[in-house]
C-alpha positions in Angstrom: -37.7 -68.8 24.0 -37.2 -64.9 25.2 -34.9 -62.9 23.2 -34.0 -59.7 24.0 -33.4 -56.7 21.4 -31.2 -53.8 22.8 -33.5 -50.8 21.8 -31.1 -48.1 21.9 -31.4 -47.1 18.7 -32.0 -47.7 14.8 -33.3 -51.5 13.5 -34.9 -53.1 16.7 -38.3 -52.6 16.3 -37.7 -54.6 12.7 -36.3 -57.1 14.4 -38.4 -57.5 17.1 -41.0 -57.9 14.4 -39.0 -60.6 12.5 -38.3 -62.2 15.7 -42.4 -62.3 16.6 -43.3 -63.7 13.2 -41.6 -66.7 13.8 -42.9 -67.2 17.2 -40.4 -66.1 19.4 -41.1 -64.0 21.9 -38.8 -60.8 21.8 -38.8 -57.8 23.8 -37.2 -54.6 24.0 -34.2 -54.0 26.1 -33.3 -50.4 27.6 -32.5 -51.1 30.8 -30.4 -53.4 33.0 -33.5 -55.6 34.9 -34.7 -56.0 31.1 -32.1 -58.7 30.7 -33.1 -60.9 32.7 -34.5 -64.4 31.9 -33.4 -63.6 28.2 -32.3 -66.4 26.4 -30.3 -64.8 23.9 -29.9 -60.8 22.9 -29.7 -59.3 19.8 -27.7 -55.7 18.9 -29.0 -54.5 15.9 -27.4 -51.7 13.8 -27.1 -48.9 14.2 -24.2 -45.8 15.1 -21.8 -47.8 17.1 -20.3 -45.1 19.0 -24.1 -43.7 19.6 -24.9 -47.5 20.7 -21.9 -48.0 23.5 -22.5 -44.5 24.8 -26.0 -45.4 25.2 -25.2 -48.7 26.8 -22.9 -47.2 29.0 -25.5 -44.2 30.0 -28.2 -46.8 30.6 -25.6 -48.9 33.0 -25.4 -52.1 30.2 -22.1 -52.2 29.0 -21.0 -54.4 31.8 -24.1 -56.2 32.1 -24.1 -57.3 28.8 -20.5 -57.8 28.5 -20.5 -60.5 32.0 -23.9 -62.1 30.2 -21.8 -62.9 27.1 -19.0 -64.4 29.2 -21.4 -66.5 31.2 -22.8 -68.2 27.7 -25.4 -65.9 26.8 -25.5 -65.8 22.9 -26.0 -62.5 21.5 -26.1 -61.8 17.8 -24.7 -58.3 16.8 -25.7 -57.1 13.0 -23.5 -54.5 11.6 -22.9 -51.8 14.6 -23.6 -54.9 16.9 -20.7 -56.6 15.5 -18.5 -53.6 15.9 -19.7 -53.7 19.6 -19.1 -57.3 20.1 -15.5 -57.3 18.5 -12.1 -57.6 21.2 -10.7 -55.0 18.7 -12.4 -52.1 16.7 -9.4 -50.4 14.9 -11.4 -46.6 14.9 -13.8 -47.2 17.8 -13.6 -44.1 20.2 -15.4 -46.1 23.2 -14.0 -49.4 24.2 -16.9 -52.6 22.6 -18.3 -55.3 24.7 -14.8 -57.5 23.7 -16.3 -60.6 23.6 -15.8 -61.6 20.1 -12.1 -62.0 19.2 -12.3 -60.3 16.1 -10.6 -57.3 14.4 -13.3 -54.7 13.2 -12.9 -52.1 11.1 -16.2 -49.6 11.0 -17.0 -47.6 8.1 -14.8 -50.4 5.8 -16.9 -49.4 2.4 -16.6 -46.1 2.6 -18.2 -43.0 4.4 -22.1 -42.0 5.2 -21.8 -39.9 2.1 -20.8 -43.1 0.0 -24.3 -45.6 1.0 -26.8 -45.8 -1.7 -29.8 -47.1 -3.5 -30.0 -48.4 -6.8 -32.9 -51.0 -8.0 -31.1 -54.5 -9.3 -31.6 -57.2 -11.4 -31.9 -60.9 -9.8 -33.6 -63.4 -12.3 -33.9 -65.6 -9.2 -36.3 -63.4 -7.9 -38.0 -63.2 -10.5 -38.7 -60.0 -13.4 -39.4 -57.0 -10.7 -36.3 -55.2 -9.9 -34.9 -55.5 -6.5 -34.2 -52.7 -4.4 -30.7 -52.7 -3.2 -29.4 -50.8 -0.4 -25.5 -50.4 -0.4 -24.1 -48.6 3.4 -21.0 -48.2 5.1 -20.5 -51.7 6.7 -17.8 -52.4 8.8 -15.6 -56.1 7.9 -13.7 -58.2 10.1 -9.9 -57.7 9.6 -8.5 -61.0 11.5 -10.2 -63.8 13.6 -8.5 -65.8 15.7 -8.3 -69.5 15.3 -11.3 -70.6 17.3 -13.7 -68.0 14.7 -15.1 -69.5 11.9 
């Protein structure tokens, strides 16, 4: 199994690493020829409106976009989400519209609100846990084919 990991920006390289130590082999994707033979695509987070402009720059926007609507399954965490969603209510550049879900970016708050504090979670055991709290988008509305 090949999955791809669009490498635009932020989380990929940790996910390429995740991805590795369970055996799959994941690569990198900046540019259009780098999605081929992919059997699945990941968009990690990131700065969504730093992410489309990047896929539009780099010529993947559509790419990606006719890949999802030929059955290619992508996986989009946090800004990938945002990308994949029909409708992003504050999105300045139009997403990949292939999810049909209602997005709404920045839903916890602004940069200015994420934090760290250290938590405790008995079923982890006595050392605190370090807990990392950003501005996450939600989903607003599915429709009813979403679960």
């Amino acid at each position: 199994m090949k999955i791809g990991v669009l490498a635009v920006q932020e989380a990929f390289a940790e996910h390429i690493a995740m991805l590795r130590r369970l055996d799959v082999d994941a690569v990198p994707v900046r540019l259009p020829e780098e999605l081929v033979g992919l059997d699945g695509l990941i968009i990690p987070g990131g700065e969504s409106t730093s992410i489309s402009r990047l896929m539009v720059d780099y010529n993947l926007m559509g790419k990606v976009r006719n890949l999802a609507k030929n059955g290619l399954p992508i996986c989009g965490t946090c800004a990938g989400m945002i990308l994949l969603a029909k409708n992003v209510s504050d999105l300045s550049v139009e997403p990949l519209g292939v999810m049909d879900v209602v997005v709404r970016r920045n839903a916890f708050g602004r940069q200015t609100d994420s934090f760290e504090t250290e938590l405790s979670m008995p079923v982890l055991g006595e050392k605190l846990f370090p807990g990392v709290f950003i501005r996450a988008p939600v989903v607003e509305q599915t429709n009813s084919q979403v679960s």
